[in-house]
C-alpha positions as CSV (number, residue, x, y, z in Angstrom):
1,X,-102.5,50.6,-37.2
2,X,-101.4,47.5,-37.9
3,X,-100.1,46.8,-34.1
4,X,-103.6,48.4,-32.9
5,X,-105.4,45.8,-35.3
6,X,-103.2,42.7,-33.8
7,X,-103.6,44.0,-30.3
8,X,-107.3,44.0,-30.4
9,X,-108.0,40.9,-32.6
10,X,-105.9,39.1,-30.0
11,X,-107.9,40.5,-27.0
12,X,-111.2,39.4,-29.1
13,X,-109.6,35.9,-29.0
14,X,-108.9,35.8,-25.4
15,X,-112.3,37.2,-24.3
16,X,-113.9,34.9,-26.6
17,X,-112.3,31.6,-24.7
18,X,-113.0,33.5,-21.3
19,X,-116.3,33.4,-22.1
20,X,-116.7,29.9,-23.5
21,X,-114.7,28.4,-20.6
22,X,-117.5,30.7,-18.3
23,X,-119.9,29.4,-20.1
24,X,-119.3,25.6,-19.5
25,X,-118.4,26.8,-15.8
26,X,-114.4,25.9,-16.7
27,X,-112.7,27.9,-14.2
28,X,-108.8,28.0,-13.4
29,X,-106.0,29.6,-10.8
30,X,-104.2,32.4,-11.7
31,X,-102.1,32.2,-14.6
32,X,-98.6,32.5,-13.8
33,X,-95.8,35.0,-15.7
34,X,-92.9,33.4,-17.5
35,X,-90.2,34.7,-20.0
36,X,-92.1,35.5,-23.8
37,X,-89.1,33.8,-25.0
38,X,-87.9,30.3,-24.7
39,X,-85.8,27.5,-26.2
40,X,-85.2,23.9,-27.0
41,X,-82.6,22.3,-24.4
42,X,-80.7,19.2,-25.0
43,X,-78.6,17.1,-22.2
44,X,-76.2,13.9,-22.4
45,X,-76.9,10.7,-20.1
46,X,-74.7,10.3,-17.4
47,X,-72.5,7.2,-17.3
48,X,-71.9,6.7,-13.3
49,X,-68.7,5.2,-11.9
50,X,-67.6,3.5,-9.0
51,X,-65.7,6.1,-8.0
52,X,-68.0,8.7,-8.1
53,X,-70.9,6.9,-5.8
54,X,-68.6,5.2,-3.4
55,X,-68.5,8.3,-1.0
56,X,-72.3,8.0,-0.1
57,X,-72.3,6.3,3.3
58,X,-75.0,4.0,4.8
59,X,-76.0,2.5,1.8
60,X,-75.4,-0.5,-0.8
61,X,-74.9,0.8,-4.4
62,X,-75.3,-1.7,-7.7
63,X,-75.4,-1.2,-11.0
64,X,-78.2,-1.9,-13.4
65,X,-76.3,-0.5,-16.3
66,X,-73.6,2.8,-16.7
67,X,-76.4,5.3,-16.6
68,X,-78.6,3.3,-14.1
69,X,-78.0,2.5,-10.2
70,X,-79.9,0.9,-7.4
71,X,-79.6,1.8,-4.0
72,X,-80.4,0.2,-0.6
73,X,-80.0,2.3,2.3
74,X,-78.6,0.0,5.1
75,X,-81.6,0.4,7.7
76,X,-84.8,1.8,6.5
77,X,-85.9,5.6,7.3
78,X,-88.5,6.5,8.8
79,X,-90.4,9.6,6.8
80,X,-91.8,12.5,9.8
81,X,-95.2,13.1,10.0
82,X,-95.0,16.8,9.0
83,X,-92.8,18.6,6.7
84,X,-91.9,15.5,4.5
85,X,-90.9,17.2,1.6
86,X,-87.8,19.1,3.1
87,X,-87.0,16.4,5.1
88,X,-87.1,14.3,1.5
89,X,-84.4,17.2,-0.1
90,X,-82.4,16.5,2.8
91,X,-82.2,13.0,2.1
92,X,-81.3,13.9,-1.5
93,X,-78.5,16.5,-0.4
94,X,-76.7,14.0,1.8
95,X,-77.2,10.5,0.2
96,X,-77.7,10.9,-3.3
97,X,-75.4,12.2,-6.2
98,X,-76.0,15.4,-7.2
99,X,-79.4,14.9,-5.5
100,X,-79.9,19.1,-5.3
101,X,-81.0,18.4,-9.1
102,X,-84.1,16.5,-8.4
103,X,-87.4,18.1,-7.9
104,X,-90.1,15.7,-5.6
105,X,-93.3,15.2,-8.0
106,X,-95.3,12.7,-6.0
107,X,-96.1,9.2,-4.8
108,X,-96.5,6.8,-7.6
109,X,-99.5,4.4,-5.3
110,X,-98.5,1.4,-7.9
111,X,-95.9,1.2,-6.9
112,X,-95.4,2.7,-3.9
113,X,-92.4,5.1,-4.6
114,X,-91.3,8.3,-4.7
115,X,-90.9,9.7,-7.9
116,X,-88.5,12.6,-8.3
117,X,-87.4,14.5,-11.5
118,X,-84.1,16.0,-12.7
119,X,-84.7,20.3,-12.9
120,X,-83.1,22.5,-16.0
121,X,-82.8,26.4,-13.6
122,X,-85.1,24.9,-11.2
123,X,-87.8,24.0,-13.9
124,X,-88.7,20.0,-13.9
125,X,-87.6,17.8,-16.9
126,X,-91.3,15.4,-16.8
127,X,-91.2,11.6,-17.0
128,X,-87.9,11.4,-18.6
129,X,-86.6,7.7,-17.9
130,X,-82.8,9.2,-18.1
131,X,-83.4,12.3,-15.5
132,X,-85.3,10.6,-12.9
133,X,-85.4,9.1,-9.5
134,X,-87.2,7.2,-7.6
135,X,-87.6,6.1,-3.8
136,X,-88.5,3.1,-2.9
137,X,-91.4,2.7,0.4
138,X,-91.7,-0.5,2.5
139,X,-95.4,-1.0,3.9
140,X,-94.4,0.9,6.6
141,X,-93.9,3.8,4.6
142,X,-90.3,3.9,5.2
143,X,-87.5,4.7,2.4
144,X,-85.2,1.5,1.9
145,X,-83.5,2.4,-1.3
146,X,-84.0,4.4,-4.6
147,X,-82.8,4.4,-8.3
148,X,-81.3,7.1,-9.8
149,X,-80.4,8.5,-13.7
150,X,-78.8,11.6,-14.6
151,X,-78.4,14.1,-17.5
152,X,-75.2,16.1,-17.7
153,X,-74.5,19.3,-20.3
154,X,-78.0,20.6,-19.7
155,X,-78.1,23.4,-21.6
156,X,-80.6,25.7,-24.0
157,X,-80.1,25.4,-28.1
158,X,-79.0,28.8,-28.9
159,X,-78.5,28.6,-32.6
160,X,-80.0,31.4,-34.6
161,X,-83.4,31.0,-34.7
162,X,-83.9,28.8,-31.4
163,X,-85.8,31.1,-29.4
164,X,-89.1,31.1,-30.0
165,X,-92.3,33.1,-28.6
166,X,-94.3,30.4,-26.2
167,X,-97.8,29.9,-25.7
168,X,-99.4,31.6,-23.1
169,X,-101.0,29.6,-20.4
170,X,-104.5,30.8,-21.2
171,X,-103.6,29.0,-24.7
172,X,-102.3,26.1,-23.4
173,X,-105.9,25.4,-21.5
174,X,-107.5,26.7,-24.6
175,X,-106.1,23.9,-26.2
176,X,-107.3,21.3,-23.5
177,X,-110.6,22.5,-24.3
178,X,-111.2,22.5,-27.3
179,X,-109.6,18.9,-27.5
180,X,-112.4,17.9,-25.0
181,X,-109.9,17.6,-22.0
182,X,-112.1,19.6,-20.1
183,X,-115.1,18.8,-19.1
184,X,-117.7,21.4,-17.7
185,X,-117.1,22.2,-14.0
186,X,-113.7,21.2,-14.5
187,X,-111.0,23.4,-12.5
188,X,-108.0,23.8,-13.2
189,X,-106.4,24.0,-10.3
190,X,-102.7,24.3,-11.0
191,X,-100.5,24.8,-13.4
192,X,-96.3,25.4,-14.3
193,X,-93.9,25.3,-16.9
194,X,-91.1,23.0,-17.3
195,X,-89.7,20.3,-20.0
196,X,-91.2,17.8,-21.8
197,X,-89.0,14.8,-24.3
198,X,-89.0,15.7,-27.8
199,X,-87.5,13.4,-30.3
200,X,-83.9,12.4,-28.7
201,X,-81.3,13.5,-31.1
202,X,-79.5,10.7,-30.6
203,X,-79.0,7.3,-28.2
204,X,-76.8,9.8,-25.7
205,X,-78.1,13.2,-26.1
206,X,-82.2,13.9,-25.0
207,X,-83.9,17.1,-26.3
208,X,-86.7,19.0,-24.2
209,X,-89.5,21.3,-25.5
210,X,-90.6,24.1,-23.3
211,X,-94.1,22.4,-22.2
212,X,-97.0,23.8,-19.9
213,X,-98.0,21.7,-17.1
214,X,-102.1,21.3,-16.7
215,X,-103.4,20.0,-13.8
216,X,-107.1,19.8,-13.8
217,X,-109.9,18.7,-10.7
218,X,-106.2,18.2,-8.6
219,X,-106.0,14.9,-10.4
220,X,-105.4,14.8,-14.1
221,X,-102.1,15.8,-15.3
222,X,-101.5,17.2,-19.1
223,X,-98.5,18.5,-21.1
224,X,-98.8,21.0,-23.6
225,X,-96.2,21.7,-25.7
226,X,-95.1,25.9,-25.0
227,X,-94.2,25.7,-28.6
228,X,-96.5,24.6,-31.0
229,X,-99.4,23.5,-29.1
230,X,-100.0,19.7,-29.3
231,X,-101.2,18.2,-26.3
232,X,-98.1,15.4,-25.5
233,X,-99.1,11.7,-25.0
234,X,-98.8,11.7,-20.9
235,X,-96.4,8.6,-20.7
236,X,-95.9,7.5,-16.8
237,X,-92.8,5.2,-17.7
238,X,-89.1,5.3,-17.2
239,X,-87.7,4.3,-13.8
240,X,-90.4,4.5,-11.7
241,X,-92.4,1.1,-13.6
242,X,-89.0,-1.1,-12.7
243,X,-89.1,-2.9,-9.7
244,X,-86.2,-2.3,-7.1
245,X,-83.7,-5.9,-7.2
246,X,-83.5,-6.3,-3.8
């Protein structure tokens, strides 16, 4: 009786924020299916070494610091005009240190780069300034450089305890609403899960909270945490707000 109760309270809850988001003509894409169970993740910042980067041809490589380095590609490449993602992961495969861990997130117009983020099994680590990189633009759109950090030891918390139940999606955009993130006729039209910086534990070692990507009219981006709920301050810094030396 008790699991019949709980079953049905929590469909009363779900039906009840259907409606509302109905009501104020809120509507969103299908929700997608994840793992009930997730955990924290920790990682250590890389310290890069001359030896390790001087293998990557056609291109000038400094240091900013250990964990931070500046490339310029020796002639500028030209983006296509179709398929410019792949073409984009190509560039990472060949020219980039372990560039198969980045994931493309978008053009950052500010700046004009390319903003890429580190993944954890394929799942992006957001606007972390030590698991990012970045792709410089000239005004002719084409790629003359990029900066690069790098986590190493990625791996989940599994201490007793550490897996937790996570919120589902329809929670997460509960939680937008009633925070008056969304307005009525807002959409949202897409959303993922991934990683989001808690705390770091300590100078070296970053720590990650399952999150819940919201992105709402195909403009406004959001993170809720999977966890506990809190919508996280939305923080574009980290590599991407440095300008390139050269």
């Amino acid at each position: 009786m008790e699991k019949r109760t709980s079953s049905q309270l929590d469909y009363i809850t779900e039906s009840t924020i259907e409606e509302q988001l109905e009501a104020e003509d809120i509507s969103y894409v299908e929700l997608p299916e994840v793992d009930r169970n997730e955990t924290y993740i920790t990682g250590k910042r890389k310290k890069f070494t001359e030896e390790e980067v001087q293998s990557l041809e056609d291109q000038r490589i400094s240091f900013l610091t250990e964990e931070w380095i500046v490339s310029e590609f020796n002639e500028p490449i030209t983006l296509p005009a179709f398929n410019v993602e792949a073409f984009l992961n190509e560039i990472l495969e060949k020219d980039v240190y372990a560039g198969g861990q980045y994931l493309y997130w978008g053009l950052n117009k500010k700046t004009n780069k390319l903003l890429f983020f580190q993944t954890f099994k394929n799942k992006p680590l957001y606007f972390n300034e030590h698991a990012m990189l970045s792709m410089q633009l000239n005004e002719e759109n084409q790629v003359i450089g990029y900066e690069q950090t790098l986590l190493i030891d990625l791996k989940e918390i599994t201490e007793e305890g550490s897996n937790q139940d996570i919120l589902p999606p329809l929670k997460a955009i509960e939680n937008l609403y009633k925070n008056d993130y969304l307005s009525p006729g807002s959409q949202v039209t897409n959303i993922e899960f991934g990683y989001y910086k808690n705390i770091p534990l300590s100078d070296d070692i970053q720590f990650f909270a399952p999150t819940w990507h919201i992105i709402v009219d195909n403009s406004e981006n959001y993170f809720v945490n999977a966890f506990e709920g809190q919508i996280m301050e939305y923080l574009e810094d980290g590599v991407e707000v440095h300008e390139l030396t050269f």
